[in-house]
C-alpha positions in Angstrom: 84.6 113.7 315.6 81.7 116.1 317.4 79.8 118.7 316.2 78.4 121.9 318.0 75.2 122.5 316.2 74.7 126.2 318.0 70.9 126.8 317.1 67.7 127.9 318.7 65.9 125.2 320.2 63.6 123.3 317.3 65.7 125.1 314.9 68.2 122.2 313.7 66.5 120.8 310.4 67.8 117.5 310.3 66.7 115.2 313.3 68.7 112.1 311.4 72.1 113.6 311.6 74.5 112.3 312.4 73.3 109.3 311.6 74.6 105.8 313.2 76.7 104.8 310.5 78.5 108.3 309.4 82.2 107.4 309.3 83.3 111.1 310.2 80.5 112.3 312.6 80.1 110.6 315.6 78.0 113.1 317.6 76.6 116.2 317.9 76.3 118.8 320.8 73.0 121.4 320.8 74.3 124.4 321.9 71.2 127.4 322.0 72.2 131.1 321.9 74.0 133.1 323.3 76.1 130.1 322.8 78.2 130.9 326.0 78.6 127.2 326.9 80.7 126.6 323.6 84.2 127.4 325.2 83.3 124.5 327.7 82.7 122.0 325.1 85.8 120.2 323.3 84.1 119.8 319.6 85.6 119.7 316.5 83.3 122.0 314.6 80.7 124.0 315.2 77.7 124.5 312.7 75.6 127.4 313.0 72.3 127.4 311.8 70.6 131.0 311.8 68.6 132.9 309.3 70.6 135.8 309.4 74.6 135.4 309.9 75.2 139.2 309.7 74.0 139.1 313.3 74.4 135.4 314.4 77.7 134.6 313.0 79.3 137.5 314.9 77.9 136.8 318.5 79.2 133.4 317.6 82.4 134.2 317.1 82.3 136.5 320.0 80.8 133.7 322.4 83.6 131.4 321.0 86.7 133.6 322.5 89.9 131.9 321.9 88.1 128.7 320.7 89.8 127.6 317.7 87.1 125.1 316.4 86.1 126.1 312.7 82.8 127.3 311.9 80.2 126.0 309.0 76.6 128.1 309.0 74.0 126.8 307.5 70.7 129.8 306.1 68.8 130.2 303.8 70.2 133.6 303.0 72.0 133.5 299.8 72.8 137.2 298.9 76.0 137.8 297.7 76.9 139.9 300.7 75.7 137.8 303.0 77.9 135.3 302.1 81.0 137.0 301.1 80.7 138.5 304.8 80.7 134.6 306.4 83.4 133.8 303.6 85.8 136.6 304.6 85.2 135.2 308.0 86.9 132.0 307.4 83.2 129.8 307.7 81.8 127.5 305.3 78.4 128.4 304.2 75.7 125.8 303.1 72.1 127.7 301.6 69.3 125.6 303.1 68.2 123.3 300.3 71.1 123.8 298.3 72.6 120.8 300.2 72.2 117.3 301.6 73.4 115.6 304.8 75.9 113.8 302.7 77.6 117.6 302.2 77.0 118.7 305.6 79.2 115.6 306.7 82.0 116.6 303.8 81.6 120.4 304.7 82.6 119.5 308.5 85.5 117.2 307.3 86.5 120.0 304.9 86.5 122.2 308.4 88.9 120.1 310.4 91.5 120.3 307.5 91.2 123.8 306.6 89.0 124.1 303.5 86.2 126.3 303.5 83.4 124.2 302.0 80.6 125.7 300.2 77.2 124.6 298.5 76.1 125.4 295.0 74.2 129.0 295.8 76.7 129.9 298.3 79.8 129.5 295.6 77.8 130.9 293.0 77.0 134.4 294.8 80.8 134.4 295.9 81.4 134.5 291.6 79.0 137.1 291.3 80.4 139.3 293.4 83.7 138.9 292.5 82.6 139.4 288.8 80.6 142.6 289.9 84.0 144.4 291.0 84.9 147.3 288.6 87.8 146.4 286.8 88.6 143.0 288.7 88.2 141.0 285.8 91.2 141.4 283.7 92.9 141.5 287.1 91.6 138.1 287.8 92.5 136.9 284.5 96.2 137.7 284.9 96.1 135.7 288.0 94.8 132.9 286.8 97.4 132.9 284.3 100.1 132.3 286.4 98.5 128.8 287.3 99.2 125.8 285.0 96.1 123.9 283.7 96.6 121.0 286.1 97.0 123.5 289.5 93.8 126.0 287.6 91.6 122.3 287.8 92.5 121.9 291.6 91.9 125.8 292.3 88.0 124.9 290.1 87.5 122.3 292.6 89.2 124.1 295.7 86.8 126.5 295.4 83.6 125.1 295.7 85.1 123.1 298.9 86.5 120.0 298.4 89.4 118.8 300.0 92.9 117.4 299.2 91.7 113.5 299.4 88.3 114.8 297.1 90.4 116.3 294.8 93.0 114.3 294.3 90.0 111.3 293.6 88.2 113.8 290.8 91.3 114.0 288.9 93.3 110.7 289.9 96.0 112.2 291.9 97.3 110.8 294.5 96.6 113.1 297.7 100.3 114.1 298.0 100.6 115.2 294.3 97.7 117.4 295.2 99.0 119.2 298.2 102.4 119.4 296.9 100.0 121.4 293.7 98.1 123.4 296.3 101.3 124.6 298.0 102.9 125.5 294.9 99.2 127.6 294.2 99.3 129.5 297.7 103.1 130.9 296.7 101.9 131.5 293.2 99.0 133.3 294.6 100.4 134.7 297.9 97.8 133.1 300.0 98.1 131.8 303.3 96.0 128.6 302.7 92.9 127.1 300.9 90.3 130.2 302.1 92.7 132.8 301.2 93.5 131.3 297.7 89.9 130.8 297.2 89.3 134.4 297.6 92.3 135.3 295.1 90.9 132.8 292.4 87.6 133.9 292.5 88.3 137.3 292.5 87.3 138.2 295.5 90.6 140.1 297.1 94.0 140.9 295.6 97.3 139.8 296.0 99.0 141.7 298.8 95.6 142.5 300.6 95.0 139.8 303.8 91.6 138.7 304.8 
């Protein structure tokens, strides 16, 4: 697959990726801002490196039109709001050195198939501001009840980005018995998919409200 990596010219930190031998990425695209040749480009992904997505992630999105590629940004902002503002946008979000390359190729995978993939910091400031919502916790709690233990173990590892295939080789489920788990989860948690549920689980937004 090809990546869009949409940064300001010297701006990319890792010269070695893609490297020859990645078995998902086979090439990447610099695209500089305004990022107004990204409709013209037929990539899978498109990772945006900026230092501050309240501003970048937006002209992005606005550059991209109808372009239905998924979106990964990559900072090294890690404030709660910042990154509950790229979440509720439907990106991935990697903290610069929270991650390796090794992620940045399982975070663009992740993209292609729907999951929102986060590092470390990035899924640890999403708990905290779900845990800093008045009264959210007992809420949470009662949703979390409605999962089994098995489907609450896939939501644990949903949520800080793996896919289907990842999960299903962290618990030793075949990848069927895991989406046939996750699809059971969205009803359970009326979400749409893996970003919305994510949200629910972590506390993040209710049932009924849509992000």
């Amino acid at each position: 697959m090809s990546v869009a990596l949409a940064c300001p010219e010297g701006q990319w930190p890792h010269d070695d990726w893609p490297t020859p031998d990645d078995q998902y990425v086979g090439s990447a695209l610099h695209v500089p801002p305004p990022y107004r040749t990204l409709p013209e480009t037929e990539v899978d992904v498109v990772v945006l490196r900026c230092e501050d997505p309240s501003v970048s992630f937006a002209a992005l999105l606005k550059s991209m039109g109808s372009m239905s590629a998924p979106v990964i940004v990559v900072s090294p902002r890690r404030d709660t709001e910042t990154v509950v503002e790229v979440f509720r946008g439907g990106a991935g979000y990697l903290v610069e050195g929270d991650y390796c390359t090794c992620m940045l190729s399982s975070a663009v995978v992740a993209a292609t198939v729907g999951h929102t993939y986060l590092s470390p910091a990035a899924c640890a400031a999403l708990r905290d501001a779900a845990r800093s919502m008045p009264g959210e916790e007992e809420a949470r709690e009662r949703l979390r009840s409605l999962l089994s233990p098995r489907e609450r173990q896939i939501m644990e590892l949903l949520s800080t980005g793996l896919g289907a295939q990842e999960i299903g080789l962290r618990l030793r489920l075949s990848e069927k018995t895991v989406r046939n788990n996750l699809s059971n989860i969205y009803a359970k948690l009326d979400a749409r998919g893996g970003t919305e549920a994510v949200l629910r689980w972590l506390g993040a937004t209710t049932p009924g409200v849509r992000v």
